[in-house]
Backbone of each chain as ProteinMPNN parsed JSONL, in Angstrom:
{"seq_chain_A": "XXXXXXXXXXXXXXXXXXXXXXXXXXXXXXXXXXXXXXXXXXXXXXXXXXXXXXXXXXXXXXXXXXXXXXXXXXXXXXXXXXXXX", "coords_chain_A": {"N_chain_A": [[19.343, 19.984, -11.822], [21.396, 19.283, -12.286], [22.452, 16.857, -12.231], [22.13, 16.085, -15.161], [23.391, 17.732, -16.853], [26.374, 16.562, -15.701], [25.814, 14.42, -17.118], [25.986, 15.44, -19.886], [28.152, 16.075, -20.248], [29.726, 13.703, -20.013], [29.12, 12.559, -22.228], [29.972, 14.375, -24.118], [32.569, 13.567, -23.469], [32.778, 11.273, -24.56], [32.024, 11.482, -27.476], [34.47, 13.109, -28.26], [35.944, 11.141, -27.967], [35.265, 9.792, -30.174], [35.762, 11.561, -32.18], [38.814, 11.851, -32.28], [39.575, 8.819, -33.01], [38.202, 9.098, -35.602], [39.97, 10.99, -36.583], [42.797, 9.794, -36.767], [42.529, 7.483, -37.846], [43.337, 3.931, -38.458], [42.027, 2.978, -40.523], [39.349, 2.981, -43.59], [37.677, 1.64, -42.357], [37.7, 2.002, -39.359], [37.151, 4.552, -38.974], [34.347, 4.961, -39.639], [32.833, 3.321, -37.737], [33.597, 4.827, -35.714], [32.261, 6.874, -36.381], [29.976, 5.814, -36.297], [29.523, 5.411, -33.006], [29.289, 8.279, -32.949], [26.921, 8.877, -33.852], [24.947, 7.242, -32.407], [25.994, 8.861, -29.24], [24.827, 11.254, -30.16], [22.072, 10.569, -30.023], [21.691, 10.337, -27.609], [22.112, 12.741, -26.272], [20.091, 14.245, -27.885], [17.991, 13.117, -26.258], [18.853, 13.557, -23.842], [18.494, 16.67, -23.572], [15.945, 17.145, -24.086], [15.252, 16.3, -21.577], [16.531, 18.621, -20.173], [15.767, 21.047, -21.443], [13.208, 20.755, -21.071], [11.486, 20.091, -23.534], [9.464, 18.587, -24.881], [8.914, 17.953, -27.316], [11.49, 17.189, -28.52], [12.705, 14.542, -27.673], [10.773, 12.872, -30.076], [12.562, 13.9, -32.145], [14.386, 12.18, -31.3], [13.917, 9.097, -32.001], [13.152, 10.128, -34.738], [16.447, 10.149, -34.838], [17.297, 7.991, -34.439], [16.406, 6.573, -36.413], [17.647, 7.93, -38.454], [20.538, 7.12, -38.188], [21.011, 4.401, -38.144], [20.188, 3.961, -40.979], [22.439, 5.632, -41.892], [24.504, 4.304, -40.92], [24.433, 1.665, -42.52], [24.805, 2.784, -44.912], [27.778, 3.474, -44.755], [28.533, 1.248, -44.255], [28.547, -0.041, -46.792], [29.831, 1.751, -48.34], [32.417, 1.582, -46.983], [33.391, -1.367, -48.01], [33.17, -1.15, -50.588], [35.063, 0.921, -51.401], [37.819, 0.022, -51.309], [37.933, -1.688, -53.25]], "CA_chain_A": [[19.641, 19.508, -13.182], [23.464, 19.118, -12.447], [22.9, 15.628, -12.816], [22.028, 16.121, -16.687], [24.898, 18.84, -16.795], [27.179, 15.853, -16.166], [25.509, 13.16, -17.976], [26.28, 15.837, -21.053], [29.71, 16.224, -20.301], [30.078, 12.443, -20.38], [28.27, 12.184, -23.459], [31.118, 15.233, -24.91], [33.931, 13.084, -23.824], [32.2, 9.863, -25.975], [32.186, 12.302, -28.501], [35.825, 13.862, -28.588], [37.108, 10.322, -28.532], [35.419, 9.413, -31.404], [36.556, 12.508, -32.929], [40.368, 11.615, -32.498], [39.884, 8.254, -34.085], [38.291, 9.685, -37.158], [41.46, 11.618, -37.74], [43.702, 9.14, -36.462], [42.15, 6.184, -38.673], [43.89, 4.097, -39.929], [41.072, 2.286, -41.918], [37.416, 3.719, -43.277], [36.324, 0.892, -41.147], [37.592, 2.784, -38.088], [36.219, 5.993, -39.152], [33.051, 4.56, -39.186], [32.779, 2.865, -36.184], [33.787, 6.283, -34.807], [30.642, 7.472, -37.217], [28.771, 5.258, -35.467], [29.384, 6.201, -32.149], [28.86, 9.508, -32.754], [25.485, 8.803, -33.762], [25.007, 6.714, -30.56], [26.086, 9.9, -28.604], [24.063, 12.408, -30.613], [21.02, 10.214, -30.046], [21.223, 10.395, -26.031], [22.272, 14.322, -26.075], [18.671, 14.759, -27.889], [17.052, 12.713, -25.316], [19.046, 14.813, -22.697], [18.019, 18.098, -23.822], [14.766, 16.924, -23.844], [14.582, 16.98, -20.152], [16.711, 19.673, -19.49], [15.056, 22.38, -21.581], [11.419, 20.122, -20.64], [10.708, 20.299, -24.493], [8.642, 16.937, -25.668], [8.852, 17.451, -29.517], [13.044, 16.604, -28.904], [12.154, 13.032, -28.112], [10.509, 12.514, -31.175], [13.692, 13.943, -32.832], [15.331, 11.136, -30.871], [13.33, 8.663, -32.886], [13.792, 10.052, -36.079], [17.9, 10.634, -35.558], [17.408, 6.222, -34.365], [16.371, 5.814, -37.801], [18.839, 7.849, -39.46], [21.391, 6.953, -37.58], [21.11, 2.89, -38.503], [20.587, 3.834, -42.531], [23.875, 5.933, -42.119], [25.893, 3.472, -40.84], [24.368, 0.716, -43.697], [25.285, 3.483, -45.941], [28.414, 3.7, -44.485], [29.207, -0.04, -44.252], [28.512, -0.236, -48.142], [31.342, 2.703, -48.776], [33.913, 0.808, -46.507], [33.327, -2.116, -48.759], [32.931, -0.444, -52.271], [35.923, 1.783, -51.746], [38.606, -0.681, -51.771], [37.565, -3.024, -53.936]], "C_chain_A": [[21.137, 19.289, -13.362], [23.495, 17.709, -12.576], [22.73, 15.162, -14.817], [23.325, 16.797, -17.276], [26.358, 17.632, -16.633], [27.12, 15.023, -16.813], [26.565, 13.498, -19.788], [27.664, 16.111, -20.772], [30.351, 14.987, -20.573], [30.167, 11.94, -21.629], [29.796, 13.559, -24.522], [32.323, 14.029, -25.077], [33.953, 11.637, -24.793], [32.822, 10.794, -27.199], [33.818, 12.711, -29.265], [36.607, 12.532, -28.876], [37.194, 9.476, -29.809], [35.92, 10.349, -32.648], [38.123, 12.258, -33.084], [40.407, 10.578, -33.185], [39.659, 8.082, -35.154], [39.158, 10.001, -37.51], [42.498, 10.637, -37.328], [43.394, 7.361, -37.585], [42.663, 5.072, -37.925], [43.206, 3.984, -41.417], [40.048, 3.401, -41.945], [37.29, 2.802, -42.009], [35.959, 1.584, -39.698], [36.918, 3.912, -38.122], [34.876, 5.276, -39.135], [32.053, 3.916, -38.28], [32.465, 3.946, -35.224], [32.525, 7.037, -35.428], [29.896, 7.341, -36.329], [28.554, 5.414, -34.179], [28.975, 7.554, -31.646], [27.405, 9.455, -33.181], [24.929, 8.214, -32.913], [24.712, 7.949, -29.769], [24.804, 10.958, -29.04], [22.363, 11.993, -29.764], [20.679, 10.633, -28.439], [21.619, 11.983, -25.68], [21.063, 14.804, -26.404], [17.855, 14.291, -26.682], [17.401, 13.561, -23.79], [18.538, 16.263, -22.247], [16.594, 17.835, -23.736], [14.379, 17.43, -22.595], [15.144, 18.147, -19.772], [16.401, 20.982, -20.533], [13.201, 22.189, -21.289], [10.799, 21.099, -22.397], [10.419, 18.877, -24.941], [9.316, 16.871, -26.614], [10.362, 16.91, -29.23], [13.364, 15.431, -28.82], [11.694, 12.391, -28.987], [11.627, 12.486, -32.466], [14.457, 12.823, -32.228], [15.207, 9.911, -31.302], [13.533, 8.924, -34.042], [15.541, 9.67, -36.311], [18.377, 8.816, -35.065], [18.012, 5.574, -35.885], [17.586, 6.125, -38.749], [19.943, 7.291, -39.426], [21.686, 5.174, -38.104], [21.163, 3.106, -40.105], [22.184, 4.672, -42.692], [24.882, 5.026, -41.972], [25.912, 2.107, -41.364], [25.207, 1.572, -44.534], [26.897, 3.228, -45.771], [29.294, 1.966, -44.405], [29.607, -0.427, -46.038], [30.008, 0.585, -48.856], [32.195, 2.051, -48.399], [33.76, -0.355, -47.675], [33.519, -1.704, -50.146], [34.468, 0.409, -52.522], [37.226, 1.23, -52.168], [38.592, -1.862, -52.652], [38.318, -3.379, -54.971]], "O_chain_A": [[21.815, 19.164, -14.381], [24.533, 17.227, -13.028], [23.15, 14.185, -15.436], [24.096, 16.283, -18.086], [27.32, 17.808, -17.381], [28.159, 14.578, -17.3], [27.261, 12.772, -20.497], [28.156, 16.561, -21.806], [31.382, 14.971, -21.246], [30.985, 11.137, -22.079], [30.334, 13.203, -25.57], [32.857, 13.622, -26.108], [34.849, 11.147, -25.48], [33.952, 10.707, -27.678], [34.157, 12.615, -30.445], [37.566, 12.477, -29.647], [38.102, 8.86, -30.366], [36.338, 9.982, -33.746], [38.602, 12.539, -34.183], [41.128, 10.716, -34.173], [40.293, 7.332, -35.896], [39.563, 9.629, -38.612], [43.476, 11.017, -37.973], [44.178, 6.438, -37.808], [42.493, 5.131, -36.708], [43.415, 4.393, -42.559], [39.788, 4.283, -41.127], [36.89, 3.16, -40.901], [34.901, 1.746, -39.09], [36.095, 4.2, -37.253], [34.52, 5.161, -37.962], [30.83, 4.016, -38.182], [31.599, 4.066, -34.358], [31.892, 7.815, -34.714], [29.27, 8.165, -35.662], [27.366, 5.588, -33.905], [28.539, 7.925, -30.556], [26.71, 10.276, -32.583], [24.047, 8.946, -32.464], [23.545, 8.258, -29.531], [23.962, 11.346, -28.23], [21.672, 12.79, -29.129], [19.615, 11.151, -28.096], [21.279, 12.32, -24.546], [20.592, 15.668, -25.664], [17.077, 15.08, -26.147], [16.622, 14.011, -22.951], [18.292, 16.784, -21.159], [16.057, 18.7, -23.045], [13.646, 18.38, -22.32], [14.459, 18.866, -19.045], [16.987, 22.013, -20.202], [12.297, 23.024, -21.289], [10.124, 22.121, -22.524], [11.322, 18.146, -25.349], [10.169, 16.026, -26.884], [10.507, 15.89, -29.905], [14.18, 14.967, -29.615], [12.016, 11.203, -28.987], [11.722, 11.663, -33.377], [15.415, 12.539, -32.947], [16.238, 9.255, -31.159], [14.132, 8.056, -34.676], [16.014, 9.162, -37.328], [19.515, 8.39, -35.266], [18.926, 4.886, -36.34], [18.264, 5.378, -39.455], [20.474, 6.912, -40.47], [22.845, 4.929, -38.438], [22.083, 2.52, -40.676], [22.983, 4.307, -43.555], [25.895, 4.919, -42.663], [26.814, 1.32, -41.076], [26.305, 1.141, -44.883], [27.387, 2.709, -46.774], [30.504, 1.769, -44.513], [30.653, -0.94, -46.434], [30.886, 0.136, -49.593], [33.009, 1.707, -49.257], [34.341, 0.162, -48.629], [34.396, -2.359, -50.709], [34.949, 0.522, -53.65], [37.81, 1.698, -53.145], [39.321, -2.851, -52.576], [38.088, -4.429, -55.571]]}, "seq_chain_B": "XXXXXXXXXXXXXXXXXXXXXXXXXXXXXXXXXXXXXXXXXXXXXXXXXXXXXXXXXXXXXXXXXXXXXXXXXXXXXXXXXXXXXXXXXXXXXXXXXXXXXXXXXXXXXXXXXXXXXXXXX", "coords_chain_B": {"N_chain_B": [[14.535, 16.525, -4.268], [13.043, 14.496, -5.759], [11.809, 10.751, -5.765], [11.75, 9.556, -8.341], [13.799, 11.539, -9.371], [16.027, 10.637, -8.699], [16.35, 8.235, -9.426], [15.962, 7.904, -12.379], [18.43, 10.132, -12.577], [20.11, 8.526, -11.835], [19.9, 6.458, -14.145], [20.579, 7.866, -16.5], [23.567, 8.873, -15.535], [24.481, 6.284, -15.79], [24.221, 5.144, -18.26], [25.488, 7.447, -20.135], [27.793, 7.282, -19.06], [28.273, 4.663, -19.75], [28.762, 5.58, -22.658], [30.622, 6.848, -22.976], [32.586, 5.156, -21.832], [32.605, 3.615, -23.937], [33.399, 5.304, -25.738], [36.612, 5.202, -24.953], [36.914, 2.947, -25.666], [36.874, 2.869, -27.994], [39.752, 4.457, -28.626], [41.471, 2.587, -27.444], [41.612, -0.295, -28.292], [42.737, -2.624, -30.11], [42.228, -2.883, -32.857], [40.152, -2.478, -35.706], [38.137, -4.444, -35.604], [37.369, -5.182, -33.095], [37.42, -2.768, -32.163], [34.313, -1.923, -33.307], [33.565, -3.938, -31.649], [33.36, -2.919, -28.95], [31.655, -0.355, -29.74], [29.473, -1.184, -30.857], [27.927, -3.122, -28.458], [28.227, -1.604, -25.757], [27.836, 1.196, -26.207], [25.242, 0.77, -27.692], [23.329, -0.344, -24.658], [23.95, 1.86, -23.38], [22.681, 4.083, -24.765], [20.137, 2.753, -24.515], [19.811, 3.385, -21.972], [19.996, 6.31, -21.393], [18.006, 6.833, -22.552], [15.64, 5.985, -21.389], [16.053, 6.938, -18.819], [15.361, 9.81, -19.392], [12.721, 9.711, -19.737], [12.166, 8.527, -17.173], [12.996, 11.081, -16.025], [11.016, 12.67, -16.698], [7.944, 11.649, -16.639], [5.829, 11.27, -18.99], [2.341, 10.649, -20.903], [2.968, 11.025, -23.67], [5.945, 11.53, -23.918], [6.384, 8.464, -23.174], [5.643, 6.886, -25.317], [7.204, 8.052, -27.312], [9.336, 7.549, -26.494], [9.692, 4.813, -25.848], [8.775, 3.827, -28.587], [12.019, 4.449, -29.644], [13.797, 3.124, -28.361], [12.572, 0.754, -29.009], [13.601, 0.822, -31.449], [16.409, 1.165, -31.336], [17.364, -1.117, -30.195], [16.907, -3.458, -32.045], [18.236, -2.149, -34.62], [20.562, -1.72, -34.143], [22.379, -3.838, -33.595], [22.072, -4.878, -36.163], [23.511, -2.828, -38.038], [26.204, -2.967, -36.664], [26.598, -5.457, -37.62], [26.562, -4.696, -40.538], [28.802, -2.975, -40.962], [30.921, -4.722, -39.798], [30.892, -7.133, -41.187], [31.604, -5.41, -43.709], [34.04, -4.427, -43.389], [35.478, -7.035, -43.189], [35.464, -7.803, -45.859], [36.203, -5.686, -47.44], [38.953, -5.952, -46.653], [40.139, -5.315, -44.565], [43.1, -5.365, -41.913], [43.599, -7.433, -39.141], [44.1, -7.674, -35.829], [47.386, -7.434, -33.761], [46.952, -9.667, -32.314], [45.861, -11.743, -33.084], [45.006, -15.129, -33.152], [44.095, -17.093, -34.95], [42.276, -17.368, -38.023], [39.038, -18.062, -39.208], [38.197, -17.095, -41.177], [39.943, -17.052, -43.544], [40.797, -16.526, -46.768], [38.573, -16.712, -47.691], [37.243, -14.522, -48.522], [38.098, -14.113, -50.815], [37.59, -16.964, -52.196], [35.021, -16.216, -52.945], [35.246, -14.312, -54.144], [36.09, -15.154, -56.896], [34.274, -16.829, -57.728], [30.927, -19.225, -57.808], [32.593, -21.453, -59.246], [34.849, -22.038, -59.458], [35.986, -22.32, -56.932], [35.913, -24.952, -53.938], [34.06, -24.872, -51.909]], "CA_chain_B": [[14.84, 15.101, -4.949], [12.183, 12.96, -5.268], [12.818, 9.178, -5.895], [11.955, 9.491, -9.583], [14.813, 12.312, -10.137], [17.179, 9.971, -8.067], [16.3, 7.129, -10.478], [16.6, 9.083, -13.209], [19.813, 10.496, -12.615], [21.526, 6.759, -11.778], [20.106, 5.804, -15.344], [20.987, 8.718, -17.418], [24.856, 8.928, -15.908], [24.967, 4.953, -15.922], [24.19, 5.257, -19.871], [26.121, 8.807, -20.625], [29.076, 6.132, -19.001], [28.527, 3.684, -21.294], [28.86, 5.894, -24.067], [32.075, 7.202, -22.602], [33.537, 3.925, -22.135], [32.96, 3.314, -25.144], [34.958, 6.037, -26.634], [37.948, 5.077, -24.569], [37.295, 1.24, -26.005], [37.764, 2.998, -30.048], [40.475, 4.822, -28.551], [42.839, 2.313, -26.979], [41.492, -1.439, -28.728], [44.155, -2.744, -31.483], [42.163, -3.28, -34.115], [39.012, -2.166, -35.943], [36.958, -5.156, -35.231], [37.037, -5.535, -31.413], [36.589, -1.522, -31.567], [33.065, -2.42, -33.181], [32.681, -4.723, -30.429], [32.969, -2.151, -28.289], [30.632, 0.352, -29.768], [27.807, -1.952, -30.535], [27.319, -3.26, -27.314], [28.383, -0.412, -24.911], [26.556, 2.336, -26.877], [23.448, 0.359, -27.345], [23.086, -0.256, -23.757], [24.188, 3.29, -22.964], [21.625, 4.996, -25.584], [18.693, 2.742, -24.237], [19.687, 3.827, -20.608], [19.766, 7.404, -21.187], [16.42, 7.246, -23.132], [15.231, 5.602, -20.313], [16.401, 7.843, -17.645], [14.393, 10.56, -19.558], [11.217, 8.944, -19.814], [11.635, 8.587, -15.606], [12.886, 12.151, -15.217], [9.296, 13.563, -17.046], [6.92, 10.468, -16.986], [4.35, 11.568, -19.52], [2.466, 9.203, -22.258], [3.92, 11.286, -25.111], [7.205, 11.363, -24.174], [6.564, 7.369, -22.77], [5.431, 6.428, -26.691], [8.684, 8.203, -28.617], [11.445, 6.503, -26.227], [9.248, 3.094, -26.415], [9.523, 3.821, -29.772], [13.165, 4.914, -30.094], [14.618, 2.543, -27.488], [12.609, -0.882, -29.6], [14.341, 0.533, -32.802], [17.534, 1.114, -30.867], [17.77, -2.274, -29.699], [16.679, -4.011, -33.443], [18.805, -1.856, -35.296], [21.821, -1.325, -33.838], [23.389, -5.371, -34.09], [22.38, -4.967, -37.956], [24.082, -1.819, -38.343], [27.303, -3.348, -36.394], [27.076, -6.821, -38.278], [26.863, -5.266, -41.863], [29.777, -2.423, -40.773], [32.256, -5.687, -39.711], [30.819, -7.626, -42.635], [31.948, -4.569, -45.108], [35.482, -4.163, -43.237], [36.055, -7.761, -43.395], [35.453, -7.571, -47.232], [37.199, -4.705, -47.745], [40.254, -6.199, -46.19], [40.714, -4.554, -42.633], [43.671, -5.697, -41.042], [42.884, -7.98, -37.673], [44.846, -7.08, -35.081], [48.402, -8.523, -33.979], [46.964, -10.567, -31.032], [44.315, -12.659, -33.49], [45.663, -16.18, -33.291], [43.925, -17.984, -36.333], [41.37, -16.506, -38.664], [38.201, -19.159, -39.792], [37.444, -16.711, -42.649], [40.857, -16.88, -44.485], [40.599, -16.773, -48.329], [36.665, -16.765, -48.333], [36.119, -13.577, -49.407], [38.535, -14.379, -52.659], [36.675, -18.085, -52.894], [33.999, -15.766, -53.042], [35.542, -12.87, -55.505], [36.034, -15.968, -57.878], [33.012, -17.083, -58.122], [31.328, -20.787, -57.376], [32.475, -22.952, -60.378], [36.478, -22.488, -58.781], [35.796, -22.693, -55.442], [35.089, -26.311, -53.95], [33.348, -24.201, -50.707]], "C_chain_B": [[14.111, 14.265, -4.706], [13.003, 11.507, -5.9], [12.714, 9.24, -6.908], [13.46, 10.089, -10.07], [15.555, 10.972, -9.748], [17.153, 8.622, -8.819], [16.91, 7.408, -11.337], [18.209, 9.177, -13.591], [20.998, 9.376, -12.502], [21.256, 6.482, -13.232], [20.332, 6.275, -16.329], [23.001, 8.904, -16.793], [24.707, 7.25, -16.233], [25.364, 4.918, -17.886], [25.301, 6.683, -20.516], [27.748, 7.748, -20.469], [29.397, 5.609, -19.704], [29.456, 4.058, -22.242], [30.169, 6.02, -24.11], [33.331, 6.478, -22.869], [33.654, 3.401, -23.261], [33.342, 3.847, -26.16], [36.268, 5.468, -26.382], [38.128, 3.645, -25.166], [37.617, 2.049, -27.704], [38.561, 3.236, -29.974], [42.062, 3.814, -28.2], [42.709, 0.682, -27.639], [42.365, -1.883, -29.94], [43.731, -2.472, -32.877], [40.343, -2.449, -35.117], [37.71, -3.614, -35.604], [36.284, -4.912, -33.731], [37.092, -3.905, -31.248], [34.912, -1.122, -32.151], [32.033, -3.079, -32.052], [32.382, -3.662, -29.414], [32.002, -1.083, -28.423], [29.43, 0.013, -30.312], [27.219, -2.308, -29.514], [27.331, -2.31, -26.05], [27.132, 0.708, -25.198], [25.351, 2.472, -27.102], [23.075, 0.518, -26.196], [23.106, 1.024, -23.154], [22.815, 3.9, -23.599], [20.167, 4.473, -24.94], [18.842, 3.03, -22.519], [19.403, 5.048, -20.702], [18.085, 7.351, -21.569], [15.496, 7.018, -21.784], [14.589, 6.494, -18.875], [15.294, 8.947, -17.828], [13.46, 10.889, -19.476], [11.37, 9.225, -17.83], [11.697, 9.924, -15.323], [11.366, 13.128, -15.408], [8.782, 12.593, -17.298], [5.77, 11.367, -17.518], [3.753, 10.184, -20.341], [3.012, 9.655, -23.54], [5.259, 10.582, -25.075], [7.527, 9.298, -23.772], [6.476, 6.807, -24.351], [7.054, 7.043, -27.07], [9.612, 7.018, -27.825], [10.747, 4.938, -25.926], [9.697, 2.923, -27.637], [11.232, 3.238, -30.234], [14.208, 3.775, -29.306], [13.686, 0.868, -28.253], [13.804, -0.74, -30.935], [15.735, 0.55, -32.924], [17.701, -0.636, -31.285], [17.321, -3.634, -30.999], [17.381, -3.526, -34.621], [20.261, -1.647, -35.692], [22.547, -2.458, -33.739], [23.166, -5.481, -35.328], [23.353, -4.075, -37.858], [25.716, -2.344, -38.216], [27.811, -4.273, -37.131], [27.685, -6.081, -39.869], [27.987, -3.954, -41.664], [30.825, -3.661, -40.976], [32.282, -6.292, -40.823], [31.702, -6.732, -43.834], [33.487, -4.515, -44.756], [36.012, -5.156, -43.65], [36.659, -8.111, -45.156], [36.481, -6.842, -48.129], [38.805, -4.862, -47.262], [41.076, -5.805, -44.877], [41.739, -5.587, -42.296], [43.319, -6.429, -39.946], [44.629, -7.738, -36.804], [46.165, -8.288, -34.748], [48.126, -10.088, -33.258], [46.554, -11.538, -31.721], [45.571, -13.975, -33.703], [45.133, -17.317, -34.814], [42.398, -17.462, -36.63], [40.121, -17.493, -39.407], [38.041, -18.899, -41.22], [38.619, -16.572, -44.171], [40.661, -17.014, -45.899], [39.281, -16.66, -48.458], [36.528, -16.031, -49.033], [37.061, -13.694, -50.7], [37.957, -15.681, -53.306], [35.919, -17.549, -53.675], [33.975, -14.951, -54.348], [35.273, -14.338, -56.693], [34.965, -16.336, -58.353], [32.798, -19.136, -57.306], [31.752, -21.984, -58.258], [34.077, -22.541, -60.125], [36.212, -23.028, -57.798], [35.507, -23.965, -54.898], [34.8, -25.731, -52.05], [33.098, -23.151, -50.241]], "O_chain_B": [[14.187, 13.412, -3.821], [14.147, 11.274, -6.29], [13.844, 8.934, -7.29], [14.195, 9.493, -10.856], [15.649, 10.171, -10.678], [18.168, 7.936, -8.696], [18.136, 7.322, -11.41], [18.914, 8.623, -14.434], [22.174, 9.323, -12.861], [22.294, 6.221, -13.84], [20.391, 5.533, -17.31], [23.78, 9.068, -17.733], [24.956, 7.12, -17.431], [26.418, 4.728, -18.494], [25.806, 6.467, -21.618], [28.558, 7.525, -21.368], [30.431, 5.701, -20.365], [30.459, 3.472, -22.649], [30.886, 5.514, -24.974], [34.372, 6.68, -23.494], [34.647, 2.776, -23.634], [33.609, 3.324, -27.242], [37.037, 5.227, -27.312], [39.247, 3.133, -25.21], [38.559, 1.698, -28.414], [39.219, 2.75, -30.894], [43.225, 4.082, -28.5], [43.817, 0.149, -27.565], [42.526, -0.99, -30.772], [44.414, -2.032, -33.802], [39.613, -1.83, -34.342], [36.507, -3.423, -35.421], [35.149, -4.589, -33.379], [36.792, -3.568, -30.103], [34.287, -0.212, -31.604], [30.856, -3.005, -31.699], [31.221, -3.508, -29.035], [31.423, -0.746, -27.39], [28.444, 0.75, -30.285], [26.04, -1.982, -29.375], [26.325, -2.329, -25.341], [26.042, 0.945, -24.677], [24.56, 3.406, -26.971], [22.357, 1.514, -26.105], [22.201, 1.276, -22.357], [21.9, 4.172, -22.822], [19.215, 5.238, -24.785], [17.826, 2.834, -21.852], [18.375, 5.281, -20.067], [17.172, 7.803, -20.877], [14.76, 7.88, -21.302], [13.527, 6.649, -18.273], [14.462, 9.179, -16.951], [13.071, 12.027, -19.216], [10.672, 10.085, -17.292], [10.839, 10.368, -14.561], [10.829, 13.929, -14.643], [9.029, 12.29, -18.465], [4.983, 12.019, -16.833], [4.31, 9.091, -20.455], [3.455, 8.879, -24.388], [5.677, 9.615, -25.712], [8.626, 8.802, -24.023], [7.485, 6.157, -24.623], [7.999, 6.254, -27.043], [10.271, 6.065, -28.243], [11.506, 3.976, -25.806], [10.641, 2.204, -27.965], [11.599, 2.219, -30.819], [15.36, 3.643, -29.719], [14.257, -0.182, -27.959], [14.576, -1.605, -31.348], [16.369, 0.209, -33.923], [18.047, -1.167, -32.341], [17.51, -4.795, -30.636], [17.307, -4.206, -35.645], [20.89, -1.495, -36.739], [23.736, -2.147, -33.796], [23.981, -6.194, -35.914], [24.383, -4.639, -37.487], [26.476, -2.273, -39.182], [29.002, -4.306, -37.443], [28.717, -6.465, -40.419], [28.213, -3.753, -42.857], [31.498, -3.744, -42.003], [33.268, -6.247, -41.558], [32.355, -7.295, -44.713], [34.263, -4.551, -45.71], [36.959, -4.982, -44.417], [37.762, -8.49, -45.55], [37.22, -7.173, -49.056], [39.68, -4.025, -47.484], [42.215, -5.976, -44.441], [41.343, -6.751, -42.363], [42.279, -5.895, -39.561], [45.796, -7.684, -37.192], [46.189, -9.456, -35.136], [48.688, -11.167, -33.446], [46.778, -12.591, -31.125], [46.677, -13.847, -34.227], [45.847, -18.097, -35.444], [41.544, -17.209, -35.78], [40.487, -17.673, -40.569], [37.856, -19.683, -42.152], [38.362, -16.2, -45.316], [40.145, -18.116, -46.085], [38.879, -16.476, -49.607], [35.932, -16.213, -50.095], [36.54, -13.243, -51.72], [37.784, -15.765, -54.521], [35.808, -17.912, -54.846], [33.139, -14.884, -55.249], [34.183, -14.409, -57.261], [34.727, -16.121, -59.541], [33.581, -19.906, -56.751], [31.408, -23.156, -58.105], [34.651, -22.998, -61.113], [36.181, -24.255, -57.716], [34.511, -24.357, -55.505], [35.391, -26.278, -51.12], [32.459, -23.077, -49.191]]}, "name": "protein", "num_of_chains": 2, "seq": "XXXXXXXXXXXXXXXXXXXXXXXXXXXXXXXXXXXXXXXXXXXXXXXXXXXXXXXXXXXXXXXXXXXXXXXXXXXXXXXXXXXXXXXXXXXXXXXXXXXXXXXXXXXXXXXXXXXXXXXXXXXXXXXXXXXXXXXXXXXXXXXXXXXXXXXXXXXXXXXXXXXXXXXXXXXXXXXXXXXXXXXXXXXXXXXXXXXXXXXXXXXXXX"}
């Protein structure tokens, strides 16, 4: 399973770099981009864990966090827009 | 190591990559658009590889239904999501980066603020 073990380390450093340009901005737009990546990431860390604890049901969570994941970052397109207006 | 893991494992790092690369594209790209570009198309492709990978490392039909599932609504949801993000930045006034040489959409979105009985387009 050391090849999952690095997949998720890959999947961290996605992560950390969208973490720096949340705080680094400059715009929402960028922050949300960086949103959106991180929901990207999240989505393939459930499907990871999936196989490496060999639990099914976390695939299905990988499906639901699809869906949320696309109305967040409508939601999230609507705020960048609305905020400066 | 059978040949499934060894599948597997090429299409879960290939995708975990992706994702990667496509941190380092928000991290070092000028502008907020073209770091959209980069995490719509990178990240998609990345997210439906890992799902992928999964599905080969435990071939069941459960887990074959969710990431059918999760990997059609990936790949239908995720160029809306990107379009109406750029759409809302452009709106909102985002900056374009220094490189952009000439802009098609100049003044629209104030044609637009105005309304259509100024505007002649």
């Amino acid at each position: 399973m050391i090849v999952i073990d690095a997949a998720l380390g890959l999947l961290a450093v996605g992560v950390l770099s969208a973490m720096v340009r949340m705080v680094k901005g400059p715009h929402a737009a960028d922050r949300a981009v960086a949103a959106d990546l991180t929901f990207f990431a999240f989505v393939a860390v459930v499907a990871l864990l999936a196989v490496r604890l060999e639990e099914q049901a976390l695939l299905d969570i990988a499906v639901i966090a699809t869906l949320v994941g696309f109305l967040a970052t409508v939601a999230l397109a609507r705020l960048v827009h609305r905020e400066e207006r | 190591m059978t040949v499934l893991e060894v599948l597997g494992g090429v299409l879960v790092v290939a995708g975990a990559g992706l994702i990667a690369l496509a941190g380092v594209g928000l991290l070092r790209f000028p502008d907020a658009y073209s770091r959209m570009n980069a995490v719509a198309k990178a990240a998609t492709l990345g997210v439906v590889l890992v799902l992928l990978g999964a599905l080969v490392f435990k071939p069941s039909w459960q887990s074959g239904v969710a990431v059918l599932v999760a990997v059609a609504l990936q790949l239908f949801t995720a160029p809306v999501g990107g379009f109406a993000l750029g759409r809302a930045a452009y709106r909102a006034g985002t900056p374009l980066g220094s490189a952009t040489r000439y802009d098609e959409l100049e003044g629209a979105v104030e044609r637009v603020r105005r309304g259509p009985d100024h505007g002649n387009g």
